[in-house]
C-alpha positions as CSV (number, residue, x, y, z in Angstrom):
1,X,23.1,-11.8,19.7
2,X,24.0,-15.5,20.1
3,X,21.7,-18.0,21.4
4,X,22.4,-21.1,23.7
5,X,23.0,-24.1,22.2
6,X,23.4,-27.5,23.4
7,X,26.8,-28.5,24.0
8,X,27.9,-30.5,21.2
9,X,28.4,-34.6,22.3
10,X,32.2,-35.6,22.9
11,X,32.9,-38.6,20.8
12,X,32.2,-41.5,22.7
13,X,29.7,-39.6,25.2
14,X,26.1,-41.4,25.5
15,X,23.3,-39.9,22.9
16,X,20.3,-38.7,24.7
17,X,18.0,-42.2,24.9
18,X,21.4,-44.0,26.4
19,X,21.9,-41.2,28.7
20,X,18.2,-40.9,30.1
21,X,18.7,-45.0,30.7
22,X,22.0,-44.7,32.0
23,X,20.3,-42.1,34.4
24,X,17.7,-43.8,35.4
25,X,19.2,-47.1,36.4
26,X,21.6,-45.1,38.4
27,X,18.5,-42.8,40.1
28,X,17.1,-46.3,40.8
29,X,20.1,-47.9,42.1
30,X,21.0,-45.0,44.3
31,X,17.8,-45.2,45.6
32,X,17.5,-48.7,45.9
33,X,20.9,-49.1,47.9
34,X,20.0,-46.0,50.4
35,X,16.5,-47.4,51.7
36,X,18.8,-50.9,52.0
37,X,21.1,-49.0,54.0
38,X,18.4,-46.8,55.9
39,X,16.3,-49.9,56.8
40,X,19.4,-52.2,57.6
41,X,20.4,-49.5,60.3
42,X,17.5,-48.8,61.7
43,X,15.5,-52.4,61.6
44,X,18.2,-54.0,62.2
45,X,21.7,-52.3,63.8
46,X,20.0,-49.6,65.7
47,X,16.9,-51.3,66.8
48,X,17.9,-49.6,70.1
49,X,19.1,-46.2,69.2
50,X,23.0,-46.0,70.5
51,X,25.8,-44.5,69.1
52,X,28.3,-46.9,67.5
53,X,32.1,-45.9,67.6
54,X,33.6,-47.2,64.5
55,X,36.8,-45.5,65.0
56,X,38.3,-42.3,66.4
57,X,36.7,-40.2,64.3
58,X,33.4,-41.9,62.8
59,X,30.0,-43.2,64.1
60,X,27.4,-44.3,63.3
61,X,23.9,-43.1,64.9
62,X,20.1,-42.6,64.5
63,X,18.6,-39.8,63.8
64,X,15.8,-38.4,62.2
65,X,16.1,-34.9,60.3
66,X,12.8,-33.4,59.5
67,X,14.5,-30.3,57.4
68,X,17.1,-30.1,54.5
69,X,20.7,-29.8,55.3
70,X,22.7,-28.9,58.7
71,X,18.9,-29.3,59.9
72,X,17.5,-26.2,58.4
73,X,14.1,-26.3,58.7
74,X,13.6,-28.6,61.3
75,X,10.8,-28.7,63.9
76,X,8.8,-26.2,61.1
77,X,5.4,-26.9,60.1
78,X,4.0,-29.9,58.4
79,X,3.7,-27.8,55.3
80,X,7.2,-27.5,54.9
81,X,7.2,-31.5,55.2
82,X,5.4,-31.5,51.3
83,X,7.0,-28.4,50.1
84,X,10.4,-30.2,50.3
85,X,9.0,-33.3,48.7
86,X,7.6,-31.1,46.1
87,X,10.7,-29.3,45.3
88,X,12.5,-32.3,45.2
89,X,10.7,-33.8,42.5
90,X,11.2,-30.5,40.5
91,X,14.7,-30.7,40.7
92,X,14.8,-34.0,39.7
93,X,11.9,-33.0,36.6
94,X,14.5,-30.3,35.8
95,X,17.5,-32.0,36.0
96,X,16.3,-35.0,33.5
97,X,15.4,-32.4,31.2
98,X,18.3,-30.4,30.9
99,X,20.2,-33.7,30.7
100,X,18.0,-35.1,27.7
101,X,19.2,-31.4,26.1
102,X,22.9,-31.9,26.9
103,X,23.7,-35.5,27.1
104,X,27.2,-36.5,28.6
105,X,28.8,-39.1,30.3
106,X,29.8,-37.1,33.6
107,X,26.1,-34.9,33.6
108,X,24.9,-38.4,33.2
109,X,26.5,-39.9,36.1
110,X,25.9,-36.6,38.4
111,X,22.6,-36.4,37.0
112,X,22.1,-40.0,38.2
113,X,23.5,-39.7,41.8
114,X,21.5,-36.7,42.3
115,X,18.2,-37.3,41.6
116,X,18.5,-40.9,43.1
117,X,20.2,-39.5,46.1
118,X,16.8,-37.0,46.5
119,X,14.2,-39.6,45.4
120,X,16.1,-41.8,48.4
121,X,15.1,-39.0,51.0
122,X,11.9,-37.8,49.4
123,X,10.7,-41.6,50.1
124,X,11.6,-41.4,54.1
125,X,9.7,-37.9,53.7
126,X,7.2,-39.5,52.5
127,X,6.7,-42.9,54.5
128,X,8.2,-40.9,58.2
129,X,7.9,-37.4,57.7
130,X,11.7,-37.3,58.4
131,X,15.2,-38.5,56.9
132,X,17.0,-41.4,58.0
133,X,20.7,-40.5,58.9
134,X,23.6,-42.8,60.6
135,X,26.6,-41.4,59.2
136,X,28.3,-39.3,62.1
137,X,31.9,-38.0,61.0
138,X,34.0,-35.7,63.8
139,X,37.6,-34.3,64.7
140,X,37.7,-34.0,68.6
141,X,34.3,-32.4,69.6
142,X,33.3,-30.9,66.0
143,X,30.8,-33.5,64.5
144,X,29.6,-32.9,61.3
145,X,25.8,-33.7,60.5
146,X,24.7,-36.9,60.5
147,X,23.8,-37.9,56.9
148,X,22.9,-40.7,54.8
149,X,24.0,-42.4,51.5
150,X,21.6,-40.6,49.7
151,X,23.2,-37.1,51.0
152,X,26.6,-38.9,49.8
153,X,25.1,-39.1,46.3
154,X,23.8,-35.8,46.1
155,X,27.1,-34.5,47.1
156,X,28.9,-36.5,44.7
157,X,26.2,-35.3,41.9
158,X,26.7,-31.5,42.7
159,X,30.8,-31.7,42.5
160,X,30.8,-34.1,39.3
161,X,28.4,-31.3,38.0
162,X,31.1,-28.2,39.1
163,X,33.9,-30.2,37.7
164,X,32.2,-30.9,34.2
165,X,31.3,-26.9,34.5
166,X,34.7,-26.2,34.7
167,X,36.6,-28.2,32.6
168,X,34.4,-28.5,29.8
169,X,35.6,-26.8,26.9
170,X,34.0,-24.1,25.3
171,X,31.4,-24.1,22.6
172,X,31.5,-22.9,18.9
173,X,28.7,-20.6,18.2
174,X,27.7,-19.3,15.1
175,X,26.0,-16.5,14.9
């Protein structure tokens, strides 16, 4: 029966110290540049919510998503408020871990954008009770949902994770 091992390091791939520090200045600038972002619009741009036509087929608005993506979850209870903030930060617990196991320079940057991208809305959670978006893409009538850098990040996280998935090569076991 073989057991899972850590994927072995490429050569020039960060060891596991480099890649947790790699990480985390990328979780922190992440974060750092979506509340920038979030408090430019909404302080400063938006100060009276409008919408802002940009061109034909991006805007950029104010709104305020209490739930997780597409608005699922929104209007719920208050509960649901600390659930999400909760489960964010075990995502982000559990991704650091399984990147200190598997160290690499693309789970390190996905890694990074992720868990900076969810710290970024867990502190609107936290400080509003809702997510900043502004980000309003649309073809004719279709819009897509308004989102923010730190969904930008996340989204960039989860398809630098697929790709790494499916294009890294296999590993020797011995059993």
């Amino acid at each position: 029966m073989g057991t899972s091992r850590p994927r072995e390091t490429a050569p020039g791939a960060p060891s596991t110290a480099r890649a947790l520090t790699a990480a985390g200045g990328l979780i922190a600038a992440v974060a750092l540049l979506d509340q920038a972002s979030k408090w430019f619009v909404v302080e400063y741009f938006m100060n009276q919510p409008r919408v802002v036509e940009v061109t034909g087929f991006f805007n950029l608005v104010l709104t305020y998503n209490t739930g997780i993506s597409f608005g699922i979850f929104s209007g719920s209870d208050a509960w649901v408020r600390w659930a999400l903030i909760v489960a964010a930060f075990g995502i982000v617990a559990v991704l650091l871990d399984w990147l200190r196991r598997q160290p690499g320079t693309v789970l390190t940057l996905a890694t990074g954008l992720i868990c900076g991208g969810a710290l970024g809305n867990v502190i609107d959670r936290i400080r509003t009770g809702a997510v900043v978006d502004f980000l309003d893409f649309y073809l004719g009538t279709w819009h897509w949902p308004a989102f923010n850098l730190a969904d930008a990040a996340i989204t960039l996280g989860v398809l630098g994770l697929i790709l790494d998935g499916l294009f890294q090569p296999p590993s020797s076991s011995k059993e």
